[in-house]
Backbone as a chain_set.jsonl record, in Angstrom:
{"seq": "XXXXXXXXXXXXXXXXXXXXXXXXXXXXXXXXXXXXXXXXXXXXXXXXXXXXXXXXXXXXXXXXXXX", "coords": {"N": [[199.767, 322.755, -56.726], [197.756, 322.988, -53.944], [196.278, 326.113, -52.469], [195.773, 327.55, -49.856], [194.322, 329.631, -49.185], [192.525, 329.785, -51.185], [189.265, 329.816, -52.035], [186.095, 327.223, -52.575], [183.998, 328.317, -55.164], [180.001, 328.07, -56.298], [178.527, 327.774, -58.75], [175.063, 327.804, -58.788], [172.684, 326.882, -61.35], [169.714, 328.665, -61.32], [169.613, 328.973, -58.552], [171.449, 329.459, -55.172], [174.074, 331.251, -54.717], [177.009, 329.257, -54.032], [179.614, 328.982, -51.348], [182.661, 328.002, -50.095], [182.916, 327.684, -46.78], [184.665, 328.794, -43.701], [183.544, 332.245, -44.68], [184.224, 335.941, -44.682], [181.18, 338.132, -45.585], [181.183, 341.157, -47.334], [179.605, 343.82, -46.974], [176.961, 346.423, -48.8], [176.572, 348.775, -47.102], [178.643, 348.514, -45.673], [179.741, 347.103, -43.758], [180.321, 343.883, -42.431], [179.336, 340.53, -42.578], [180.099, 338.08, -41.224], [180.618, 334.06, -41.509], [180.549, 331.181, -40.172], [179.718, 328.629, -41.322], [180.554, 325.51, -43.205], [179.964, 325.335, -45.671], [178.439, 327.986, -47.428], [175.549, 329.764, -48.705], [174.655, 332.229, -51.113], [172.523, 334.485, -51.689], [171.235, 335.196, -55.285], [169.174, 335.847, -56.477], [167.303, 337.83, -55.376], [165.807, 337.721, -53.987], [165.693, 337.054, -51.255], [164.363, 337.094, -47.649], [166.193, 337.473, -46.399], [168.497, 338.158, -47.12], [172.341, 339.112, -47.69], [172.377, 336.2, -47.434], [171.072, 333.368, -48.315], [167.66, 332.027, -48.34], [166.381, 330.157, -49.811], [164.192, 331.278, -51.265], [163.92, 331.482, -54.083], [163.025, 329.027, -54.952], [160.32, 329.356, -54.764], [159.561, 330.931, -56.979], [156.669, 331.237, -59.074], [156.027, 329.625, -61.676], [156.071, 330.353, -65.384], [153.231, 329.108, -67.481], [153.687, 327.801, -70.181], [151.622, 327.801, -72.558]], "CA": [[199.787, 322.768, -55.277], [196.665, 324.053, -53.435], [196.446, 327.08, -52.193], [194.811, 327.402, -48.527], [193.26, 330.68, -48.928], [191.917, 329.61, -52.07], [187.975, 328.93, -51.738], [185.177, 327.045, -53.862], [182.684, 328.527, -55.623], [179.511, 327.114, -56.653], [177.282, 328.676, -58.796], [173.924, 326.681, -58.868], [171.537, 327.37, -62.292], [168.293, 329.101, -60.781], [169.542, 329.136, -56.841], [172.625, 330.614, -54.602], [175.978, 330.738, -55.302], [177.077, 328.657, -52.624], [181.037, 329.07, -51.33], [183.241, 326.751, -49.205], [183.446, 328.879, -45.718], [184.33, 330.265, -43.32], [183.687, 333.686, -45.135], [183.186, 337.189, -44.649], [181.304, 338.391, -46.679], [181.151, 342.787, -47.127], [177.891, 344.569, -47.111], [177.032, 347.401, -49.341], [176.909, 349.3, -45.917], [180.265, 348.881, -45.562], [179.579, 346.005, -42.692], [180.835, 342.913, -42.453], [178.481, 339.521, -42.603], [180.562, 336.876, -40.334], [179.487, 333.171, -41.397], [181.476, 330.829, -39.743], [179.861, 327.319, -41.374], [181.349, 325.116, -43.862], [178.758, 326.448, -46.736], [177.437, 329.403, -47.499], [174.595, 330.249, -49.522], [174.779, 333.581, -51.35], [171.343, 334.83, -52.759], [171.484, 335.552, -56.893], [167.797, 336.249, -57.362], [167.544, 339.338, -54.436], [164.048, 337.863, -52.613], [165.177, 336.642, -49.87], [164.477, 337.922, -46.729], [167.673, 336.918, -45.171], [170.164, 338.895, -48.102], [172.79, 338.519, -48.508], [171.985, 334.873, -47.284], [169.509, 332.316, -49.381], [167.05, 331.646, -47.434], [165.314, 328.833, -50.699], [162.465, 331.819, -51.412], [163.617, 331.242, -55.16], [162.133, 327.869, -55.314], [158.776, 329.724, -54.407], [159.039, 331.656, -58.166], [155.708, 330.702, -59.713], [156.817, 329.623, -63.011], [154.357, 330.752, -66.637], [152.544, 328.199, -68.512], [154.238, 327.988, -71.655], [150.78, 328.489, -73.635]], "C": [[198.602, 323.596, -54.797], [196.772, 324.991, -52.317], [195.572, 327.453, -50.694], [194.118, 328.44, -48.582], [192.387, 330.847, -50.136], [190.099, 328.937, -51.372], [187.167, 328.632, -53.338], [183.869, 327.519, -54.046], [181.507, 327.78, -56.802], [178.418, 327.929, -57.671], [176.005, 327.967, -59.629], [172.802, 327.772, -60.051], [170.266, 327.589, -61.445], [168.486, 329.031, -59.12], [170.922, 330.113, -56.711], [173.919, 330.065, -55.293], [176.335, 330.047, -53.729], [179.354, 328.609, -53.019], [181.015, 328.284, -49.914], [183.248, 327.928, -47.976], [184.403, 328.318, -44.817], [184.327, 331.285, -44.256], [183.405, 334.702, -44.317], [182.786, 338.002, -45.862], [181.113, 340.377, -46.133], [180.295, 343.272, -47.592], [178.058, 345.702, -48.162], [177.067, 348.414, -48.423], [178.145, 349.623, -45.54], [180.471, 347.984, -44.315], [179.885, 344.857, -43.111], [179.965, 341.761, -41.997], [179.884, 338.011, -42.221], [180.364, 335.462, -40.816], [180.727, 332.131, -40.925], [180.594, 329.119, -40.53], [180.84, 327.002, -43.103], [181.18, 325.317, -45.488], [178.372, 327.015, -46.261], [176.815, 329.819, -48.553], [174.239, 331.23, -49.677], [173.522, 333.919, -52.324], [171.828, 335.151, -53.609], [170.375, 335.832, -56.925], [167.184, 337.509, -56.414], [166.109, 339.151, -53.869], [164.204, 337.526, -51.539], [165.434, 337.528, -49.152], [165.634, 338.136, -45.879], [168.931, 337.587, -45.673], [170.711, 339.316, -47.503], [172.655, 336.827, -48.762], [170.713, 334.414, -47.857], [168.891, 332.272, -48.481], [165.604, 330.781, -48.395], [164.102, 330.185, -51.07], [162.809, 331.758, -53.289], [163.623, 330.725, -55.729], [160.435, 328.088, -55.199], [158.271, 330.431, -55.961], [158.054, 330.809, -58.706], [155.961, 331.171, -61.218], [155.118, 329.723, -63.94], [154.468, 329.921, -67.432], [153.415, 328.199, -69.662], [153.323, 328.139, -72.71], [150.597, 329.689, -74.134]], "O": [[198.448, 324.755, -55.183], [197.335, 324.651, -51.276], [194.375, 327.611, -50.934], [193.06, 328.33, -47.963], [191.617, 331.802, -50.237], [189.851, 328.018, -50.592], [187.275, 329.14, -54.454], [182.872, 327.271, -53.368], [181.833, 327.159, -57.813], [177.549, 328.656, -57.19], [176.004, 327.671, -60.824], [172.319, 328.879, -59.815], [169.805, 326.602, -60.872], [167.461, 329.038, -58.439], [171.379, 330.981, -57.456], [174.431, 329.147, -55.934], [175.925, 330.381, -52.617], [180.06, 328.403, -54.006], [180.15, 328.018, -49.079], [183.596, 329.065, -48.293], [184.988, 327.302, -45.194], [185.399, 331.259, -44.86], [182.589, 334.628, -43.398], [183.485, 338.431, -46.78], [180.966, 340.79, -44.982], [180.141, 343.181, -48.81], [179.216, 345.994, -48.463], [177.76, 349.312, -48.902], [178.615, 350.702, -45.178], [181.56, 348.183, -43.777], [179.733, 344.691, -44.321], [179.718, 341.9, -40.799], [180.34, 337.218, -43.044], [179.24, 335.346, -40.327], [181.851, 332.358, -41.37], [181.193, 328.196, -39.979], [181.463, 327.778, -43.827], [182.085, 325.424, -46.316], [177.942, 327.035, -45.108], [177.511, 330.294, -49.451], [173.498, 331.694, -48.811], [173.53, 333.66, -53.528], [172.974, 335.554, -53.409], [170.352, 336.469, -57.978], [166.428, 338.219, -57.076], [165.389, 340.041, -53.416], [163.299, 337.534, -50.704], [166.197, 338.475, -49.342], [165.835, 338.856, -44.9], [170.017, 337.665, -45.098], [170.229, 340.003, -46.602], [172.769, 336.257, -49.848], [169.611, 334.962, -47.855], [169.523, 332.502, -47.449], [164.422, 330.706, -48.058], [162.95, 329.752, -51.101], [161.791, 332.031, -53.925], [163.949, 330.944, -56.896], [159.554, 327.268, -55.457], [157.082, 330.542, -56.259], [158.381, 329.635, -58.878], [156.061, 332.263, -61.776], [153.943, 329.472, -63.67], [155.474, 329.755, -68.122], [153.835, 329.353, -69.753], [153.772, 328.533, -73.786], [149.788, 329.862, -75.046]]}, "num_chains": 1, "name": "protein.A"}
């Protein structure tokens, strides 16, 4: 039986973790990050400017040659 306060998490190789929302999510501040859509994209790689929110900057990593 599913559980309504159950949410899904997504966690994408080399991008965000993306969860079903509404969330809130809780700052290291001790503040509270509101997001009211239906995804939410949770930075994992800590560049974007937007953290805790993705904001794609780690599709910008300039990847090394393999020589």
């Amino acid at each position: 039986m599913p559980n309504a306060d159950r949410r899904r998490v997504v966690v994408e190789p080399g991008g965000p973790v993306l969860v079903e929302g509404p969330v809130d999510l809780a700052l290291p501040d001790g503040g509270t990050l509101h997001c009211d859509r239906f995804m939410v994209a949770i930075c994992a790689c800590r560049r974007s400017k937007r953290f805790p929110l993705c904001d794609t900057s780690h599709r910008r990593k300039v990847r090394e040659s393999p020589e």
